[in-house]
N, CA, C and O atoms as a Maestro MAE file, in Angstrom:
{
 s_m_m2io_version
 :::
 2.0.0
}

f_m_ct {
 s_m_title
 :::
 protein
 m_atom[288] {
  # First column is atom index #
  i_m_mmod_type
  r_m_x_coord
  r_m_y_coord
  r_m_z_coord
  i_m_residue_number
  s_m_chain_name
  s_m_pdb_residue_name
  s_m_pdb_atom_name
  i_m_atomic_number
  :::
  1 25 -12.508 -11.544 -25.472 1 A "UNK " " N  " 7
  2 3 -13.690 -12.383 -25.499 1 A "UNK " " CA " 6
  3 2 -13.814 -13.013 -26.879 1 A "UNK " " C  " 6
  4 15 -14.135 -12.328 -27.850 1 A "UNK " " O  " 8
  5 25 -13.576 -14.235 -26.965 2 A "UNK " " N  " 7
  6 3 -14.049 -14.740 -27.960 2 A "UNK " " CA " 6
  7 2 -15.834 -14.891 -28.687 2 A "UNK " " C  " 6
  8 15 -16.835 -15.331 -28.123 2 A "UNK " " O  " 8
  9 25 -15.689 -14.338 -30.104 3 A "UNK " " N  " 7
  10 3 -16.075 -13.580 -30.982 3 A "UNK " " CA " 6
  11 2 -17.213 -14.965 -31.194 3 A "UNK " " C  " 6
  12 15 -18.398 -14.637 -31.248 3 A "UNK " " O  " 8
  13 25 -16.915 -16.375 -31.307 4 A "UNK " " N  " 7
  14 3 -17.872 -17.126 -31.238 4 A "UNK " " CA " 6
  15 2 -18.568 -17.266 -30.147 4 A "UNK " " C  " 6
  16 15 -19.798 -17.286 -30.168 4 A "UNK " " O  " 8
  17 25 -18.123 -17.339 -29.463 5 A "UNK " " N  " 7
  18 3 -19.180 -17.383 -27.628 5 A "UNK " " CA " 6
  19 2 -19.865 -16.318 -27.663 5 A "UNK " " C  " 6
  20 15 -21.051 -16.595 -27.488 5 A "UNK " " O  " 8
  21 25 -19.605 -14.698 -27.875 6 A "UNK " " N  " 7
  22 3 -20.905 -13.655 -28.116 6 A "UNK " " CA " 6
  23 2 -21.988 -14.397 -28.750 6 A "UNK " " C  " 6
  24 15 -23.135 -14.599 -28.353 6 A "UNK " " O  " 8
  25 25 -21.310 -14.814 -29.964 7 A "UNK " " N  " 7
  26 3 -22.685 -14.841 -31.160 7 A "UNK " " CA " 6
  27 2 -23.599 -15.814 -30.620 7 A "UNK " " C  " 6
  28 15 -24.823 -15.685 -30.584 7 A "UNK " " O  " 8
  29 25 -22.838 -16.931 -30.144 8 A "UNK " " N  " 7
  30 3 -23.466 -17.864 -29.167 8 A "UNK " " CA " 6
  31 2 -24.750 -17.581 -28.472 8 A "UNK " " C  " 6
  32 15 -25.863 -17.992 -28.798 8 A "UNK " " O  " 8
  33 25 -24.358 -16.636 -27.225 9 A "UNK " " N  " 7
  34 3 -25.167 -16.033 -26.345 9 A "UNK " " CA " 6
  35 2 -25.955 -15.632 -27.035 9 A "UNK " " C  " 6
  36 15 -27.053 -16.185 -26.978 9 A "UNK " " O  " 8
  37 25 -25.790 -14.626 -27.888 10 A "UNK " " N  " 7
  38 3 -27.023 -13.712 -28.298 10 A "UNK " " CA " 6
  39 2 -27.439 -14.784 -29.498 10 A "UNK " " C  " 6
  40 15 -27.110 -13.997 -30.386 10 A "UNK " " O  " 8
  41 25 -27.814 -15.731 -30.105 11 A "UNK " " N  " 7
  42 3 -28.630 -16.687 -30.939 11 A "UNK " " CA " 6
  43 2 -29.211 -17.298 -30.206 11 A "UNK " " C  " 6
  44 15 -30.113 -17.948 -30.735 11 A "UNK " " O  " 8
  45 25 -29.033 -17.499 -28.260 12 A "UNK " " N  " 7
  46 3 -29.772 -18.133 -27.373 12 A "UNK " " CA " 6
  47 2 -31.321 -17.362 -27.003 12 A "UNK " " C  " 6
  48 15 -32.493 -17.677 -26.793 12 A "UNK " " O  " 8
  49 25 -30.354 -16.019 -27.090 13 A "UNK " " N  " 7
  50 3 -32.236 -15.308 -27.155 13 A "UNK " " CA " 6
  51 2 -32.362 -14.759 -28.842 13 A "UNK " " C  " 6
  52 15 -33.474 -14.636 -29.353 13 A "UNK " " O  " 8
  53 25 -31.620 -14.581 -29.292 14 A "UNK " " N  " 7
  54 3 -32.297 -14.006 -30.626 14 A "UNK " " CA " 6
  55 2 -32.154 -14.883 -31.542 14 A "UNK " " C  " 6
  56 15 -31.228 -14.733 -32.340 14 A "UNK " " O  " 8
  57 25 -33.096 -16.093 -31.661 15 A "UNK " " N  " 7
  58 3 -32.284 -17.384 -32.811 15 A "UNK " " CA " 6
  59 2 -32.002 -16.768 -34.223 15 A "UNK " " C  " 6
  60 15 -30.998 -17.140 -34.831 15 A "UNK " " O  " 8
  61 25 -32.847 -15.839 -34.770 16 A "UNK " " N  " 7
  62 3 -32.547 -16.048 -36.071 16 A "UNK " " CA " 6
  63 2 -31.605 -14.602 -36.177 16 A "UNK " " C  " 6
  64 15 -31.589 -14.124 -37.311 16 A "UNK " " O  " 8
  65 25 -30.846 -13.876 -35.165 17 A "UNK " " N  " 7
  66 3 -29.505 -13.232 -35.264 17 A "UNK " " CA " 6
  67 2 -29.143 -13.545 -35.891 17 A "UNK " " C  " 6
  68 15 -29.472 -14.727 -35.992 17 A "UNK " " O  " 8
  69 25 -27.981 -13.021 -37.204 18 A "UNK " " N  " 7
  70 3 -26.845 -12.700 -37.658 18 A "UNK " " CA " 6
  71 2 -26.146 -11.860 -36.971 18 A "UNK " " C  " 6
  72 15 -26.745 -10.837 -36.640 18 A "UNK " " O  " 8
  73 25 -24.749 -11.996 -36.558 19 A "UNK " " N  " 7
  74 3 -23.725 -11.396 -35.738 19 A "UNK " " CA " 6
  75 2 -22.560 -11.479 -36.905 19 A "UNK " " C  " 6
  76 15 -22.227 -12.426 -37.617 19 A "UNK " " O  " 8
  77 25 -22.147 -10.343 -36.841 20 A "UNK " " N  " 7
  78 3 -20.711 -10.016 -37.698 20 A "UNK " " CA " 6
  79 2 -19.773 -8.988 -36.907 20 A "UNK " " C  " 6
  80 15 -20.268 -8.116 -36.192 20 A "UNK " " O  " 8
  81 25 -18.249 -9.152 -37.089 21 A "UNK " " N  " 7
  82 3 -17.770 -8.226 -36.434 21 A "UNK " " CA " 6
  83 2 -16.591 -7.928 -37.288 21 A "UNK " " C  " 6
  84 15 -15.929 -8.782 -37.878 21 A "UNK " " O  " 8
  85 25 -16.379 -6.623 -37.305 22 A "UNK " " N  " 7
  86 3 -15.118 -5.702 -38.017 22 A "UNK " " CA " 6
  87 2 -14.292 -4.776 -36.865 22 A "UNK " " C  " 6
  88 15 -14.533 -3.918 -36.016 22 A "UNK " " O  " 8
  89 25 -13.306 -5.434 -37.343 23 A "UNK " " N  " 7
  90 3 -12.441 -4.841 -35.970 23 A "UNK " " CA " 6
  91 2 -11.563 -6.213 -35.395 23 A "UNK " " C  " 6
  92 15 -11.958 -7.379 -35.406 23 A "UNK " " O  " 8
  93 25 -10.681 -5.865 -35.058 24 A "UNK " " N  " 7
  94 3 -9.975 -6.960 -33.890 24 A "UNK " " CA " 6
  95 2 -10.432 -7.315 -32.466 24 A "UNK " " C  " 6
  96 15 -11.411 -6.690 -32.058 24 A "UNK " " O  " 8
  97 25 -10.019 -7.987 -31.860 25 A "UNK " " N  " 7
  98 3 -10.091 -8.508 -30.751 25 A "UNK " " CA " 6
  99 2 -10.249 -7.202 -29.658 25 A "UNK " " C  " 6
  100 15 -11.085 -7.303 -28.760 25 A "UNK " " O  " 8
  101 25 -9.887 -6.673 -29.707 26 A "UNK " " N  " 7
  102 3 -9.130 -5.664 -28.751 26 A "UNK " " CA " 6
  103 2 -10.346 -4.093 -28.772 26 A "UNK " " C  " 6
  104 15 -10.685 -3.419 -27.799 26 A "UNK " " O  " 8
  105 25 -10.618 -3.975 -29.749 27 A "UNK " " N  " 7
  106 3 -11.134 -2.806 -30.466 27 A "UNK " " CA " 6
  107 2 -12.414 -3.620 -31.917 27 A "UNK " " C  " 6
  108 15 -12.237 -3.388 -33.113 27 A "UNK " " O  " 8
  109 25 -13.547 -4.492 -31.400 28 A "UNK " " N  " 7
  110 3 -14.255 -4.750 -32.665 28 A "UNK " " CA " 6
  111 2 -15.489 -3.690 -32.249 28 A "UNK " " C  " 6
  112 15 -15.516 -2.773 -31.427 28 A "UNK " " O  " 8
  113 25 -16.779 -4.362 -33.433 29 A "UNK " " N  " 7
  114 3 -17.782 -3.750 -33.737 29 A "UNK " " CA " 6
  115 2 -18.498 -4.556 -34.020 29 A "UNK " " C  " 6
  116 15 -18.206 -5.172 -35.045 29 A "UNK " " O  " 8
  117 25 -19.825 -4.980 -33.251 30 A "UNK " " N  " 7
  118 3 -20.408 -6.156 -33.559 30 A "UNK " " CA " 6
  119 2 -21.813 -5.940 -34.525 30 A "UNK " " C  " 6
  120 15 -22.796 -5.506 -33.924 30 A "UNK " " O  " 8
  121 25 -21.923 -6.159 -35.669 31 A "UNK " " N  " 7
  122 3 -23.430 -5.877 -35.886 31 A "UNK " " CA " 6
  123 2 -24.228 -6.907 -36.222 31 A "UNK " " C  " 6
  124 15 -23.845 -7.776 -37.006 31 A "UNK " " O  " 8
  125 25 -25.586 -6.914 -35.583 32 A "UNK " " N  " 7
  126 3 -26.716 -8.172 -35.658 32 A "UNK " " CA " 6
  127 2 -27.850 -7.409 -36.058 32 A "UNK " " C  " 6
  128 15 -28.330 -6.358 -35.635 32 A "UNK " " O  " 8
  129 25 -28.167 -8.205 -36.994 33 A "UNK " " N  " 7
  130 3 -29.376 -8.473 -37.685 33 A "UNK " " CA " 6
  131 2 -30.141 -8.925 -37.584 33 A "UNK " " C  " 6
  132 15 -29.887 -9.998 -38.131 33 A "UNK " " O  " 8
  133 25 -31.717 -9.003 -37.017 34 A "UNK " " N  " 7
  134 3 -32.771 -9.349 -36.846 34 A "UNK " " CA " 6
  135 2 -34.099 -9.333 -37.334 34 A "UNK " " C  " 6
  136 15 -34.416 -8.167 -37.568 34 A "UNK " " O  " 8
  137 25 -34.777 -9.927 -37.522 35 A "UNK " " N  " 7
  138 3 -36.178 -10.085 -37.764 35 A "UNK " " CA " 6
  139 2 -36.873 -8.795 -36.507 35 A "UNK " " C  " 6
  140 15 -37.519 -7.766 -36.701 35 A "UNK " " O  " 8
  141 25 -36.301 -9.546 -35.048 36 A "UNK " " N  " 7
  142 3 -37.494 -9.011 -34.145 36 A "UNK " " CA " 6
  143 2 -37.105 -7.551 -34.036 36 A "UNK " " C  " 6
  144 15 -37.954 -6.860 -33.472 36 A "UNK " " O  " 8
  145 25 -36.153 -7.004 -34.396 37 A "UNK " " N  " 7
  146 3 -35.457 -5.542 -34.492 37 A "UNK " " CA " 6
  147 2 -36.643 -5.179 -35.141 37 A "UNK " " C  " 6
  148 15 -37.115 -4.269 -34.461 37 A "UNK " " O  " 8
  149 25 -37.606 -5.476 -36.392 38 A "UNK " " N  " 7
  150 3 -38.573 -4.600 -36.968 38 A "UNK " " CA " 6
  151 2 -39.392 -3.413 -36.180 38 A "UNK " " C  " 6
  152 15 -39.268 -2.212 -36.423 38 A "UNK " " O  " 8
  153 25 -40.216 -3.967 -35.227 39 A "UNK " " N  " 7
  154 3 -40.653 -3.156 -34.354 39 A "UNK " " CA " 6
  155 2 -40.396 -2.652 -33.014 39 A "UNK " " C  " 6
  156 15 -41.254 -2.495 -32.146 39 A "UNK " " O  " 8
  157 25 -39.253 -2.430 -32.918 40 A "UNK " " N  " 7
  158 3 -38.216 -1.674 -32.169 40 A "UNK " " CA " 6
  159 2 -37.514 -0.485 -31.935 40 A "UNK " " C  " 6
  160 15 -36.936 -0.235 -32.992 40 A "UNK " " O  " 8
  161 25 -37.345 0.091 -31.382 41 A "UNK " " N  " 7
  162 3 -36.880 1.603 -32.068 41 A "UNK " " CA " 6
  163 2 -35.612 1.250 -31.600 41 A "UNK " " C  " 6
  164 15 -35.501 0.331 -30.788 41 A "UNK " " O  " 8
  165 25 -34.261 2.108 -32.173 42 A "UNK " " N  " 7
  166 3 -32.669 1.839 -31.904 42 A "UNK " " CA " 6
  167 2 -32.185 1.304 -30.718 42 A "UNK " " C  " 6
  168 15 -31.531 0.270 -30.581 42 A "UNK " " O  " 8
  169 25 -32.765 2.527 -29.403 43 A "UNK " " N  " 7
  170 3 -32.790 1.916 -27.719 43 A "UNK " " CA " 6
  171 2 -32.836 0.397 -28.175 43 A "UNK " " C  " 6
  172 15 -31.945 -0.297 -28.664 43 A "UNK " " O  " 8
  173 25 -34.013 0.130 -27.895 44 A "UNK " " N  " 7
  174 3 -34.315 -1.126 -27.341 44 A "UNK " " CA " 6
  175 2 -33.949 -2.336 -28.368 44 A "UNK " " C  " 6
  176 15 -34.171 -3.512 -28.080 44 A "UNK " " O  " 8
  177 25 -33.470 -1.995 -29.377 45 A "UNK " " N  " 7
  178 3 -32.426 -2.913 -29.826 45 A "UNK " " CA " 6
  179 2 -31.254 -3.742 -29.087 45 A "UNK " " C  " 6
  180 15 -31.042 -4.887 -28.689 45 A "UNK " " O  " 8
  181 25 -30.536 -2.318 -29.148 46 A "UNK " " N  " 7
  182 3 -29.388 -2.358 -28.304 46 A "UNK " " CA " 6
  183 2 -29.570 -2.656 -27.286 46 A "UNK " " C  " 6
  184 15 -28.712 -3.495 -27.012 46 A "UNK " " O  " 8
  185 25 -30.286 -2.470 -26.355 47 A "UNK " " N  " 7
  186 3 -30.825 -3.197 -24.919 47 A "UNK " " CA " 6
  187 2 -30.928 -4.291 -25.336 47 A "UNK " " C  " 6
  188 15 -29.856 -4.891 -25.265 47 A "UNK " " O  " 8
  189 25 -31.728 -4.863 -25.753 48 A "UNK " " N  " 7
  190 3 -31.798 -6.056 -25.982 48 A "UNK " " CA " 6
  191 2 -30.657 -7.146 -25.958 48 A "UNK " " C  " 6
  192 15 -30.470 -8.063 -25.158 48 A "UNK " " O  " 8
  193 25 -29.845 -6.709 -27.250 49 A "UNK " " N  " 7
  194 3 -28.717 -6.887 -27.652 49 A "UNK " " CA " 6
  195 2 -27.778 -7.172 -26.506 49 A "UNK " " C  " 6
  196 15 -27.392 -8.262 -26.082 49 A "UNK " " O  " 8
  197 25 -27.407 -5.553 -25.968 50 A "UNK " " N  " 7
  198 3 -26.549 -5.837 -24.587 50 A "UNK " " CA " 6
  199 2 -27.165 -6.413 -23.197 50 A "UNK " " C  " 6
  200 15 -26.489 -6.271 -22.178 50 A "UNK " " O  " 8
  201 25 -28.438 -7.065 -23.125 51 A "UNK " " N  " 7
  202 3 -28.943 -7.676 -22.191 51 A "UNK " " CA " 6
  203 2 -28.126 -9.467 -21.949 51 A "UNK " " C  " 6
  204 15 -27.763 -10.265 -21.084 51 A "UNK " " O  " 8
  205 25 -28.213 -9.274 -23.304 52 A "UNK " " N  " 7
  206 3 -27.705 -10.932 -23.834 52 A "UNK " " CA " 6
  207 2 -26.315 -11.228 -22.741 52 A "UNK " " C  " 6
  208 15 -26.038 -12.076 -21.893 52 A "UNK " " O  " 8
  209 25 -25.647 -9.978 -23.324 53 A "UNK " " N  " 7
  210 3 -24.460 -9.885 -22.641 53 A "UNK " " CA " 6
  211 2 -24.182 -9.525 -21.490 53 A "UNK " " C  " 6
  212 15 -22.980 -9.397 -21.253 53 A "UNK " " O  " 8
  213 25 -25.042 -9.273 -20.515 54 A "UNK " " N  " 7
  214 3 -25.085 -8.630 -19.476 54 A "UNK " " CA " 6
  215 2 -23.867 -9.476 -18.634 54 A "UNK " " C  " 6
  216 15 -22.924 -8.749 -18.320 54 A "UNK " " O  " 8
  217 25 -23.749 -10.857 -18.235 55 A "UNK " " N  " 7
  218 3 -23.215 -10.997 -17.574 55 A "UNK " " CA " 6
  219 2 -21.845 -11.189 -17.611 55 A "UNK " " C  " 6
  220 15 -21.218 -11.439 -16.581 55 A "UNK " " O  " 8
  221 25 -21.130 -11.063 -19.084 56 A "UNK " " N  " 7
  222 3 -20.087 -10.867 -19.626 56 A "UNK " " CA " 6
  223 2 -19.480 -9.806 -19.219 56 A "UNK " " C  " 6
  224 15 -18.336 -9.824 -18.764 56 A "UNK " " O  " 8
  225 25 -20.286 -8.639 -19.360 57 A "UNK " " N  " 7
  226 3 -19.723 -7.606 -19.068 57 A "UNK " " CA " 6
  227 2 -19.806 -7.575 -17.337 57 A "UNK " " C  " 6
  228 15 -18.943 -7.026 -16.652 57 A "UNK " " O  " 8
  229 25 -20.848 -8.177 -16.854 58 A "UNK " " N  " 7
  230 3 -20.747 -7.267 -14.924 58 A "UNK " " CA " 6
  231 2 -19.440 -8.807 -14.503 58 A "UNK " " C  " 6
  232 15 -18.908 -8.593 -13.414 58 A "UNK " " O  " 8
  233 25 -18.939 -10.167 -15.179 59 A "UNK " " N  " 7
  234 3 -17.493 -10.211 -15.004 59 A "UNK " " CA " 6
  235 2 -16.438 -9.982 -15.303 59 A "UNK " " C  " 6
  236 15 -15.462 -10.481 -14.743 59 A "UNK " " O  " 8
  237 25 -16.367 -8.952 -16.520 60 A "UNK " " N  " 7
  238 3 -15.513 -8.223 -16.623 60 A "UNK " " CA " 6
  239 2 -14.895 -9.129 -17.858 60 A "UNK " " C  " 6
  240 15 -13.680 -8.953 -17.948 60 A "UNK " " O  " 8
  241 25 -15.410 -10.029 -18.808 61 A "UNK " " N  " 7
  242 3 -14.769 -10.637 -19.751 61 A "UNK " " CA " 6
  243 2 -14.906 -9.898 -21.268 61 A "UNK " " C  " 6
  244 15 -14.207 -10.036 -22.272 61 A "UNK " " O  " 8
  245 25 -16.221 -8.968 -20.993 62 A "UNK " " N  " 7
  246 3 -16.249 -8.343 -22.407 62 A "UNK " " CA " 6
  247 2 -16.728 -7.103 -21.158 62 A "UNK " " C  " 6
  248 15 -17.478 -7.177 -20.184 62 A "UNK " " O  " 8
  249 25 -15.769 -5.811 -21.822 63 A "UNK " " N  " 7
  250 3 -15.704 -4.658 -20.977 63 A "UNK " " CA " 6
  251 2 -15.820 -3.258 -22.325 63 A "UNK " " C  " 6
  252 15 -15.658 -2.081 -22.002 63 A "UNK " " O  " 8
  253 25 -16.102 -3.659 -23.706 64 A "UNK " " N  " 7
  254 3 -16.451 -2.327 -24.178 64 A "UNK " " CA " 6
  255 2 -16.955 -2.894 -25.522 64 A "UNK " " C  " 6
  256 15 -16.086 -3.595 -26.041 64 A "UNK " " O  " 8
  257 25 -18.061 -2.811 -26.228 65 A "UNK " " N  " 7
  258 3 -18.400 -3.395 -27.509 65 A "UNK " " CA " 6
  259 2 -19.250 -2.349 -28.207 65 A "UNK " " C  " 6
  260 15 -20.313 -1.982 -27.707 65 A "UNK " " O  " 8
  261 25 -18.617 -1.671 -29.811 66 A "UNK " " N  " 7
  262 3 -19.543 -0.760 -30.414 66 A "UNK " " CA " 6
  263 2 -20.359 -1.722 -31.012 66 A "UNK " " C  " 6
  264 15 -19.901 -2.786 -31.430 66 A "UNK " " O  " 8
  265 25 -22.109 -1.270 -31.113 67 A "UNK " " N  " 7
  266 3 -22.761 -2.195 -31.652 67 A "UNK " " CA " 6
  267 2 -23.234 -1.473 -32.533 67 A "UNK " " C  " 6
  268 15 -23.123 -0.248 -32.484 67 A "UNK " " O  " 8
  269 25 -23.960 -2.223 -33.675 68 A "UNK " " N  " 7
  270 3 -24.799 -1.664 -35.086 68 A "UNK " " CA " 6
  271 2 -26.138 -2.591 -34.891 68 A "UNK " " C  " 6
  272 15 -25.939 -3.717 -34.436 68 A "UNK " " O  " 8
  273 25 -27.242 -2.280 -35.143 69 A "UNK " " N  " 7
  274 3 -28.360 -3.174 -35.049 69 A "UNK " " CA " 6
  275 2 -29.011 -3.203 -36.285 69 A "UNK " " C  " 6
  276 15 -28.698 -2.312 -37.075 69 A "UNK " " O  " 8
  277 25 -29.561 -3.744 -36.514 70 A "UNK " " N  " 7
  278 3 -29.872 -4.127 -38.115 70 A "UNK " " CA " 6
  279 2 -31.176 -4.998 -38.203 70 A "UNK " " C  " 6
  280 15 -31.129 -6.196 -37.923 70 A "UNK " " O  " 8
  281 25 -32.544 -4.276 -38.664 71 A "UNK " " N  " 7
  282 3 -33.547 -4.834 -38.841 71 A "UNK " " CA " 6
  283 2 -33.885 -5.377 -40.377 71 A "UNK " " C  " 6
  284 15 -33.800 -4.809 -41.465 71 A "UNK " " O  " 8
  285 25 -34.258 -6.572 -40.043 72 A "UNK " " N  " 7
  286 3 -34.327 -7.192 -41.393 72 A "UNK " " CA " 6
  287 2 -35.722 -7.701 -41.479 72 A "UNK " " C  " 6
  288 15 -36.106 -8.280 -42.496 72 A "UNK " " O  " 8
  :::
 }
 m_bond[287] {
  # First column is bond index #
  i_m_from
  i_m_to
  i_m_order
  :::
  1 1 2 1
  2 2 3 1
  3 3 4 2
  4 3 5 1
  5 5 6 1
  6 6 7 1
  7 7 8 2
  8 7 9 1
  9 9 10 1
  10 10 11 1
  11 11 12 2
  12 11 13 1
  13 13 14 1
  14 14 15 1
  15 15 16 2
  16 15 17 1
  17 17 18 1
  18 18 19 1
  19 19 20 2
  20 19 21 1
  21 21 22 1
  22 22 23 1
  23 23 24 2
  24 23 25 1
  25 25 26 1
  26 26 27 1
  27 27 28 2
  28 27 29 1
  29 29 30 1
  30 30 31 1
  31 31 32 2
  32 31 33 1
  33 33 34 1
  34 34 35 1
  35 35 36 2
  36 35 37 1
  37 37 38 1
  38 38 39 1
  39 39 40 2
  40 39 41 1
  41 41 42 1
  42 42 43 1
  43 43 44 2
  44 43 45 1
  45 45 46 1
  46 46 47 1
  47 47 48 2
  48 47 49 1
  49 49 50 1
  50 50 51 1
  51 51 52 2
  52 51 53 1
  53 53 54 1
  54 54 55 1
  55 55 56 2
  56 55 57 1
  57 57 58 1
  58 58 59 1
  59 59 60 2
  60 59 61 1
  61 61 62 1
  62 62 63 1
  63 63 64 2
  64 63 65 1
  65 65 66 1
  66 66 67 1
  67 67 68 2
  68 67 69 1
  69 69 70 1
  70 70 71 1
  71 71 72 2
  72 71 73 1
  73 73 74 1
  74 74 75 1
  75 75 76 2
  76 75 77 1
  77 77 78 1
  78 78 79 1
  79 79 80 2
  80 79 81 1
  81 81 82 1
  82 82 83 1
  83 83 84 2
  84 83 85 1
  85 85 86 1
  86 86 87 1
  87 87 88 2
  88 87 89 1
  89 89 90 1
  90 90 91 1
  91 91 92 2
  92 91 93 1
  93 93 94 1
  94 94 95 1
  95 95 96 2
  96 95 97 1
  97 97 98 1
  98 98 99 1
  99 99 100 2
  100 99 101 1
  101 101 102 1
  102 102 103 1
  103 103 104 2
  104 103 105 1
  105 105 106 1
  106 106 107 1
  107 107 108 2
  108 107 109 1
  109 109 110 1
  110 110 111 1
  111 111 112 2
  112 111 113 1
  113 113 114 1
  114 114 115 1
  115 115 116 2
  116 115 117 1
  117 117 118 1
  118 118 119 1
  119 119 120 2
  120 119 121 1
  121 121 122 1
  122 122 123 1
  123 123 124 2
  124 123 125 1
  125 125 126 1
  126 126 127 1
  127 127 128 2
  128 127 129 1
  129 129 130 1
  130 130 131 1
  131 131 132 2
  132 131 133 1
  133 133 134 1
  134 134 135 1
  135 135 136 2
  136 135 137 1
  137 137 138 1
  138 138 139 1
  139 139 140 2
  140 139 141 1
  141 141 142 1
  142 142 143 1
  143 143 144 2
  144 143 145 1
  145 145 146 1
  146 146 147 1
  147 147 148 2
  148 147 149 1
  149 149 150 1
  150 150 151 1
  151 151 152 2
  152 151 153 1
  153 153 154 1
  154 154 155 1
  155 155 156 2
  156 155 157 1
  157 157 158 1
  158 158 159 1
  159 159 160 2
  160 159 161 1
  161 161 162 1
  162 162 163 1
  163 163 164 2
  164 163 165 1
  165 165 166 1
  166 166 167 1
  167 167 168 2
  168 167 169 1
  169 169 170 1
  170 170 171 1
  171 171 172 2
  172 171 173 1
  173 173 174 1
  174 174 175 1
  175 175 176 2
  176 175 177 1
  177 177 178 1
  178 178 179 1
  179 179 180 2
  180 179 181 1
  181 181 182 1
  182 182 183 1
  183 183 184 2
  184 183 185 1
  185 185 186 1
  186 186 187 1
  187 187 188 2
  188 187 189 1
  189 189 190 1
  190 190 191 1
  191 191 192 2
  192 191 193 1
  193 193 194 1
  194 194 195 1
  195 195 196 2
  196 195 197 1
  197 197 198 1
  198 198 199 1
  199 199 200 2
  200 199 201 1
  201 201 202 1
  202 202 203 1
  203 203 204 2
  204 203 205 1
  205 205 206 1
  206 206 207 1
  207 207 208 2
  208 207 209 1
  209 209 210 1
  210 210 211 1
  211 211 212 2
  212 211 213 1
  213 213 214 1
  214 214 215 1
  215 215 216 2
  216 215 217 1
  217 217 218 1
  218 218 219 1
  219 219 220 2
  220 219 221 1
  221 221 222 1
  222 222 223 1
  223 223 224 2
  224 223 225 1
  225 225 226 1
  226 226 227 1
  227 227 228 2
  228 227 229 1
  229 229 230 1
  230 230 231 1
  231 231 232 2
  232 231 233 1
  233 233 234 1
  234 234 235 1
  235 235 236 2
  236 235 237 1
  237 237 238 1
  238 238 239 1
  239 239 240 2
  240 239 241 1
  241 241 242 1
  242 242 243 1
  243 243 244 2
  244 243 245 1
  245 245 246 1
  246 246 247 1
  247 247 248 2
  248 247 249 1
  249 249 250 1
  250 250 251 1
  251 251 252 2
  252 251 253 1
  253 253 254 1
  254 254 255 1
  255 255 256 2
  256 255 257 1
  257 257 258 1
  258 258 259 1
  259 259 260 2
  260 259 261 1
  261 261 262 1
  262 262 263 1
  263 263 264 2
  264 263 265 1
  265 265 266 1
  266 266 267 1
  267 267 268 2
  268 267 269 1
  269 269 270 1
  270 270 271 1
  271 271 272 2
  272 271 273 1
  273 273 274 1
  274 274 275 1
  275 275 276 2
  276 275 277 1
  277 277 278 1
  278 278 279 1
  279 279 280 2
  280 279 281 1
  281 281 282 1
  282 282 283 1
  283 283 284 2
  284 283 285 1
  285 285 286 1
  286 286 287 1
  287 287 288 2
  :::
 }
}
């Protein structure tokens, strides 16, 4: 899955996201940074986060992503 089309998606609901990733193609680690993360607890970050992506993953184009969430 290309690494610009994630960040894509998720700046459609989270505009002022930062998305970074360490790791390769195969095996990355995506972490985003947010404003609205402040009043959030870890869960519902990451929900959030992987909501974006939901339909990536139920076609099978992005099938495993470690995430970091990051309130700013």
């Amino acid at each position: 899955m290309d690494k610009e089309l994630i960040k894509k998606i998720i700046k459609e609901e989270i505009p002022d996201a930062h998305c970074s990733f360490d790791g390769d193609s195969c095996n990355f680690k995506l972490i985003v940074s947010s404003t609205i993360f402040r009043d959030m607890n870890l869960i519902d970050q990451h929900r959030k986060v992987l909501r974006t992506l939901k339909d990536k993953f139920e076609s099978g184009d992005l099938h495993a992503l470690s995430l970091e969430t990051i309130a700013i």
